[in-house]
C-alpha positions in Angstrom: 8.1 5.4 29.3 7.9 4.4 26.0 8.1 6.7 22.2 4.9 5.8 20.4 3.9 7.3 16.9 0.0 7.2 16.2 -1.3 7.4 12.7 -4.6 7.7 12.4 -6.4 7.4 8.8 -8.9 9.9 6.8 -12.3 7.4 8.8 -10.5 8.0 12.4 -10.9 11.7 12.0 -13.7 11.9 9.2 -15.5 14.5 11.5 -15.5 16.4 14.5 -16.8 13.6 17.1 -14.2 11.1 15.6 -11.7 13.5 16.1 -12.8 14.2 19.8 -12.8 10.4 20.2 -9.6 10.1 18.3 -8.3 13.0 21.1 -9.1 10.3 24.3 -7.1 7.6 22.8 -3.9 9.7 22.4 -4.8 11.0 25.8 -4.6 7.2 27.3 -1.2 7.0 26.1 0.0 10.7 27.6 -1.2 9.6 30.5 0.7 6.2 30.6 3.5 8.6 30.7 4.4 7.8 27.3 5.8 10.4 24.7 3.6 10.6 21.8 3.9 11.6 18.3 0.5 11.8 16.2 0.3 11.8 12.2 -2.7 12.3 10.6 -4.3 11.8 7.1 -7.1 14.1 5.6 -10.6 14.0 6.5 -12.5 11.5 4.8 -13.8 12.3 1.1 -11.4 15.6 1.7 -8.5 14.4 -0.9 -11.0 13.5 -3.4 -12.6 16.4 -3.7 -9.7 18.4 -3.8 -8.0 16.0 -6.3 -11.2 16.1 -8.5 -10.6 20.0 -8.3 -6.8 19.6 -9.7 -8.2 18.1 -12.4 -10.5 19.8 -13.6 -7.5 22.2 -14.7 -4.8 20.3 -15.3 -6.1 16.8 -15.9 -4.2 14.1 -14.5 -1.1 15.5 -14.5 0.9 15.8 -11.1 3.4 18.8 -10.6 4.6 21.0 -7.6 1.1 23.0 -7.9 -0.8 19.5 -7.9 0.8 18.6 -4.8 0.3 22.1 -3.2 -3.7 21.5 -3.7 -4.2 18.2 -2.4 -2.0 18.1 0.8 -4.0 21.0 1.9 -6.2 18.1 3.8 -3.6 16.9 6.0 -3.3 20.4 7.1 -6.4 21.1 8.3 -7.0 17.6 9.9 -3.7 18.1 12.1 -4.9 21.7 13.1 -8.2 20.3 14.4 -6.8 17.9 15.8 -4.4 20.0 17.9 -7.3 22.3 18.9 -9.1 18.9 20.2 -6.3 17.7 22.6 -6.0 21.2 23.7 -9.7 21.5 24.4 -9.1 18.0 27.0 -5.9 19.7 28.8 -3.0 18.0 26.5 -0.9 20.8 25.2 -0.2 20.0 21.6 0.6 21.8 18.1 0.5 21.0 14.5 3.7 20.8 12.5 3.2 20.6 8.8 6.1 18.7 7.0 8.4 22.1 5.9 8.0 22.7 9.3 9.8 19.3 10.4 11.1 19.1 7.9 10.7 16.0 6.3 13.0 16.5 3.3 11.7 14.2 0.1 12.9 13.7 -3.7 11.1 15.7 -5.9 8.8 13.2 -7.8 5.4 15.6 -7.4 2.7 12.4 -6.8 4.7 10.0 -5.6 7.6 11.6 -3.7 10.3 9.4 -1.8 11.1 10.4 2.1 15.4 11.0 2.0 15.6 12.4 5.5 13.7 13.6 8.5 15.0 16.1 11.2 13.7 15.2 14.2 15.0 17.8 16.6 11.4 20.0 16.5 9.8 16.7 17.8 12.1 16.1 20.4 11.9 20.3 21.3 8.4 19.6 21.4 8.5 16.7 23.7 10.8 18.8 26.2 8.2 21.0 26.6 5.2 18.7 27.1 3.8 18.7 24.1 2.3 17.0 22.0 3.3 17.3 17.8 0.4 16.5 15.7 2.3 15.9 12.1 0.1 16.2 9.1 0.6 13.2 6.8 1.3 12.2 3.0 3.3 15.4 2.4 7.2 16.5 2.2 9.6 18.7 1.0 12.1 19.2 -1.6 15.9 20.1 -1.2 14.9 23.6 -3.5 12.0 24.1 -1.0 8.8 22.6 -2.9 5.6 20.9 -1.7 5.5 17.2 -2.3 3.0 14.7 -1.8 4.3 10.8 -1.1 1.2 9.0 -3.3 -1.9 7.4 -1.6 -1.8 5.9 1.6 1.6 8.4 2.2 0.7 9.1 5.5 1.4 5.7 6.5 4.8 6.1 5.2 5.4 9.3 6.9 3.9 7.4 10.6 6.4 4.8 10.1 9.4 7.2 8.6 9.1 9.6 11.6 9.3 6.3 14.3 12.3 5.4 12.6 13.5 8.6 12.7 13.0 9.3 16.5 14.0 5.4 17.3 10.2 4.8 18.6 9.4 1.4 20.6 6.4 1.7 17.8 4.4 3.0 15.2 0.6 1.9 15.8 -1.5 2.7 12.8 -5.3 3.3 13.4 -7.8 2.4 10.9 -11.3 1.1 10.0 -10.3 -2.3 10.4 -9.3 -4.5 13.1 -6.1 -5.7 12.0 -4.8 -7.3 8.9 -7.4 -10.6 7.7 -6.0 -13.5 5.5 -8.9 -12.1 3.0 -10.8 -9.4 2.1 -14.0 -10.0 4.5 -16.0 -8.2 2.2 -15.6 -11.3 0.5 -14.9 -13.9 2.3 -16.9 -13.9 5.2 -14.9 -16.4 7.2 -11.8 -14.5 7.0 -9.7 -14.5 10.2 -7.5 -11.6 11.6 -4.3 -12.2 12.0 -2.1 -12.1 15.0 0.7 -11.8 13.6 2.5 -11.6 10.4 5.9 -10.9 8.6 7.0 -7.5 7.1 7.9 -9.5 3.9 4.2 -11.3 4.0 2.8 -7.8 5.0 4.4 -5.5 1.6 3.5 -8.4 -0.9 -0.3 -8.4 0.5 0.1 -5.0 0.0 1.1 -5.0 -3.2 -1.1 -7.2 -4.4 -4.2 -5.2 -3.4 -4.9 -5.5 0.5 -5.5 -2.0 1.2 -4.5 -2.2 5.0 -1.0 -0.5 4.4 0.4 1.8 1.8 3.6 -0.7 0.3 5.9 2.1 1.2 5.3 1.9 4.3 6.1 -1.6 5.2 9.2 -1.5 2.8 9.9 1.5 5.5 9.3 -0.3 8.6 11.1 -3.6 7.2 14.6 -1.8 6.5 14.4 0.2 9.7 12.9 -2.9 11.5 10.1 -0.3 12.9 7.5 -2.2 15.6 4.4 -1.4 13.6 0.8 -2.6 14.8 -2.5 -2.3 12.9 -5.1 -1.1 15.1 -8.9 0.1 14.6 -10.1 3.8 15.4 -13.6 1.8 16.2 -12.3 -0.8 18.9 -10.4 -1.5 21.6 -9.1 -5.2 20.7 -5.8 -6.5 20.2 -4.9 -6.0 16.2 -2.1 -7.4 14.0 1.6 -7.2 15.0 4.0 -6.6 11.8 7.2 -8.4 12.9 10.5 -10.0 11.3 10.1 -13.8 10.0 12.4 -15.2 12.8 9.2 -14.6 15.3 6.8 -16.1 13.8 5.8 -19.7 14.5 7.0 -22.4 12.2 3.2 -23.8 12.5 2.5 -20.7 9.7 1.9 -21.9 6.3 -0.2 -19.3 4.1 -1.1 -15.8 5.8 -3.4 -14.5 3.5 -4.9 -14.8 0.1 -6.0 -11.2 -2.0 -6.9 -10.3 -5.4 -6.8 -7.3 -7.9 -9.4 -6.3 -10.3 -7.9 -2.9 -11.4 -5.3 -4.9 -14.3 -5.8 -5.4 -17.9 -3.6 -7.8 -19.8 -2.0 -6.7 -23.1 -0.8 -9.4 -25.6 1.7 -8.6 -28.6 1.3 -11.6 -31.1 4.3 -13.1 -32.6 7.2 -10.6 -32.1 10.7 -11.5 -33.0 12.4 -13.2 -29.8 15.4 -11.1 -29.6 16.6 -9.6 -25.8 17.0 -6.3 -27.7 13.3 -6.1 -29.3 12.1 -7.1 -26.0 13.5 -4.5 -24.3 12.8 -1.7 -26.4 9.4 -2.7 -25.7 9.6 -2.2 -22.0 12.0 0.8 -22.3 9.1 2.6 -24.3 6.1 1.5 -21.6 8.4 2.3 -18.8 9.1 6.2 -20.9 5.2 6.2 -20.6 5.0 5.7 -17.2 3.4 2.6 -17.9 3.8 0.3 -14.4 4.5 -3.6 -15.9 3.2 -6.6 -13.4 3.0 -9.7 -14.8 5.2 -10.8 -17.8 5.3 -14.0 -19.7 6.1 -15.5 -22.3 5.4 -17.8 -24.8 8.0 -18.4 -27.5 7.0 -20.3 -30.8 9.6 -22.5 -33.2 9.5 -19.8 -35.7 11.5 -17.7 -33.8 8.5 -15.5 -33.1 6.9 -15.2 -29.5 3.7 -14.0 -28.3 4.6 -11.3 -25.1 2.3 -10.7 -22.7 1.9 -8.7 -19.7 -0.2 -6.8 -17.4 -0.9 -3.3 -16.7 -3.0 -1.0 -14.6 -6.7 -0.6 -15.9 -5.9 3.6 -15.3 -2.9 2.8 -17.5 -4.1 1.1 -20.5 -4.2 4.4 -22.5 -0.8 5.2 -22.4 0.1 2.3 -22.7 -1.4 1.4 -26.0 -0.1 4.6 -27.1 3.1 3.5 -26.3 3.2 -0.2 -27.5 2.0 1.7 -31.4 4.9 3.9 -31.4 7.9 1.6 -30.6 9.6 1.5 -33.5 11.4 -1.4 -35.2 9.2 -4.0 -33.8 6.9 -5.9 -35.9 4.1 -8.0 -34.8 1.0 -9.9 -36.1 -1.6 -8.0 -33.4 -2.1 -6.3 -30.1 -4.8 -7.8 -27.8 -6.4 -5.8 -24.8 -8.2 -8.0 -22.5 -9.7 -5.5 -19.8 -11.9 -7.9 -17.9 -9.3 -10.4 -15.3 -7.7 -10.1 -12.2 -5.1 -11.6 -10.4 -5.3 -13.7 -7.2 -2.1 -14.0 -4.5 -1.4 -16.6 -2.2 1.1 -15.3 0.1 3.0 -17.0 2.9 6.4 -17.8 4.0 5.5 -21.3 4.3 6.0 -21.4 0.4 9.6 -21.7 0.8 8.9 -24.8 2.5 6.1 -26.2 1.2 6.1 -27.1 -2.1 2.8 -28.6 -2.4 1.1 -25.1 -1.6 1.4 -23.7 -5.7 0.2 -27.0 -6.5 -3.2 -27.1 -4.2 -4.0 -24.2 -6.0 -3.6 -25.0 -8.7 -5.8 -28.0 -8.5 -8.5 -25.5 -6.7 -9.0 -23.4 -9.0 -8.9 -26.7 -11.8 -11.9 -28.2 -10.0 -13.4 -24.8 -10.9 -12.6 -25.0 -14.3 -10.9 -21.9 -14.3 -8.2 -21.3 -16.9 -5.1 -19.7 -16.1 -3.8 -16.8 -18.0 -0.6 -15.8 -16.4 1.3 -17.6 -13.2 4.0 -15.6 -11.4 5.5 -16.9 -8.3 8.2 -15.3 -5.7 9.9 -17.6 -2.3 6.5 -16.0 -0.4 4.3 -16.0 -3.3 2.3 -17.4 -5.9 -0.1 -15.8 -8.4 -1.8 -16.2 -11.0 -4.5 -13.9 -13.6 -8.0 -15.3 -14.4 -11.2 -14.5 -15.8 -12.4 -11.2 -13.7 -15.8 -12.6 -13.0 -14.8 -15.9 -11.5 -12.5 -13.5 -9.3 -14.2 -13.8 -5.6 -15.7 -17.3 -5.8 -12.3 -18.4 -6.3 -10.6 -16.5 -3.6 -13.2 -17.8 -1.1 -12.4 -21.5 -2.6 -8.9 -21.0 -2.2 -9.5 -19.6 1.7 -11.5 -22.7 2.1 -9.0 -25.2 0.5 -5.8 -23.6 2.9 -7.6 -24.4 5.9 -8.1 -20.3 6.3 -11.3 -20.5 7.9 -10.6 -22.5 10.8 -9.9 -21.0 13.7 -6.3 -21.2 15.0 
């Protein structure tokens, strides 16, 4: 018998037929004889709505109320769900996360899980059945409604297997698995078999929208067995496991881009550690989340700073860069329209010619490079927005990504 927590996303139960399918595929784990442990997200479309109706008061800002409205999906998803496995003979109940509890900072939007309390999930497996947890939500210390940011309910899947020491977390989506592009664009992208937590949160955070980053940062310090599996399917999906497994035969896992950045450049400020912190000091006081930084310092003791923010952001951000006081500079220029493109692999430690091919790729397409930032499993690099996805198919292409392993 083997502990299993199922997370299955806002498409898996987007009505009441995916939910009654979503229903069997639990059921072929009860009766495995396997213990089983279900989170859910909100229906389809459901946090949208209830976002856009936040915001119609309040605007965009996120407080304890905020976070009261739009975890109110969750809720009814994991009730619906209960009601389904109870309608095929598989006792099971909803627990929402006060419930639990699942006890979280208190940063309303973007909440951090602290600690979880598994004994009501272990009561619940004594008595046969099964706990249906609803998603993306916790709980502060003083007792308030929180909600962990998008894709939180993949956090909390992973969080609760760690918690009850599952043999693994498998998180059901609209995909098959996790592809070395975006197929959407690259038509001969590939599914991975496998590939490495580290690999994994850097795709992630660089726009593949298979995981929520929090979640693999989760499942890599707890070393939880997580597998990305479709709602849709029955096929074998994508194993997330520690480097040490992989074959050495893996070079580059996957390539991904993000259009939703804008760079901002402040010509000629003094180069002094000081003025360039206050700088960053006043964006990060904004709220203002920093990418990309470089920098390009002139012999007149000047230097032109540049760096990248989110599109959402620019905004604040602007309003932020006017007000910083005691720093001087000959402009500010916004340039809305690039994106940035990530190679990622752990074969970069090794192989140092894999910067350089792509480099030369994206050369033979005569594409200027704006910005290059690269980590020990990463390298990339902000262009021209509308040369975007012919170069990330290139690149596929040029890493030997479309062949067939």
């Amino acid at each position: 018998m083997a502990r299993i927590v199922q997370k299955f996303g806002g498409t898996s139960v987007a009505d009441i037929a995916r939910l009654e399918k979503v229903s069997l595929k639990i059921k072929r784990e009860i009766d495995a004889g396997h213990q089983v442990a279900v989170v859910v997200s909100a229906m389809a479309g459901v946090t949208n709505r209830l976002v856009g109706y936040a915001r119609s008061l309040a605007g965009s800002a996120q407080s304890a109320e905020y976070d009261v409205i739009i975890a109110a999906g969750e809720q009814v998803t994991s009730g619906l769900l209960a009601l389904a496995l109870c309608q095929i003979g598989i006792p099971a109940r909803s627990l929402l996360a006060w419930q639990i509890p699942i006890v979280t900072d208190d940063a309303h939007g973007s909440a951090r899980i602290e600690q979880i309390d598994p004994q009501r999930l272990e009561e619940c497996w004594l008595k046969g059945v099964v706990p249906v947890i609803a998603g993306f939500q916790g709980l502060t210390p003083q007792g308030r409604l929180t909600t962990l940011g998008r894709g939180g309910s993949d956090t909390t899947a992973v969080a609760l297997a760690a918690a009850l020491n599952a043999d693994r977390c498998d998180i059901y989506t609209d995909v098959t698995g996790v592809y070395t592009a975006d197929p959407r664009i690259v038509p001969k992208a590939r599914k991975l078999k496998e590939i490495t937590y580290e690999e994994m949160f850097e795709l992630s955070a660089q726009g593949a929208k298979v995981l929520q980053t929090r979640s693999v940062e989760t499942a890599m310090r707890h070393q939880v067995c997580v597998r990305v599996l479709s709602s849709f399917h029955d096929e074998p999906g994508t194993q997330i496991v520690p480097e040490r497994m992989l074959s050495d035969t893996f070079h580059v896992s996957g390539i991904t881009y993000k259009g939703d950045e804008a760079r901002l450049t402040l010509k000629n400020v003094h180069n002094e550690a000081q003025v360039i912190a206050d700088i960053f000091e006043t964006l990060g006081d904004a709220d203002v989340q920093i990418d990309m930084v470089v920098q390009d310092v002139s012999l007149n003791e000047g230097t032109d700073l540049t760096f990248t923010v989110l599109k959402g952001e620019i905004p604040r951000a602007m309003d932020a860069l006017h007000n910083v006081k005691k720093v001087s500079c000959d402009g500010l220029i916004l340039d809305p329209n690039v994106a940035k493109i990530t190679v990622v692999g752990v074969g970069l430690q090794r192989r140092l010619g894999i910067a350089s091919l792509m480099f030369k790729t994206l050369g033979s397409m005569g594409v200027p490079l704006q910005v290059i930032s690269c980590s020990p499993i990463k390298v990339s690099v902000l262009v021209d927005e509308s040369v975007a996805e012919e170069a990330v198919r290139l690149l596929h292409s040029a890493y030997g990504l479309d062949k067939e392993c």
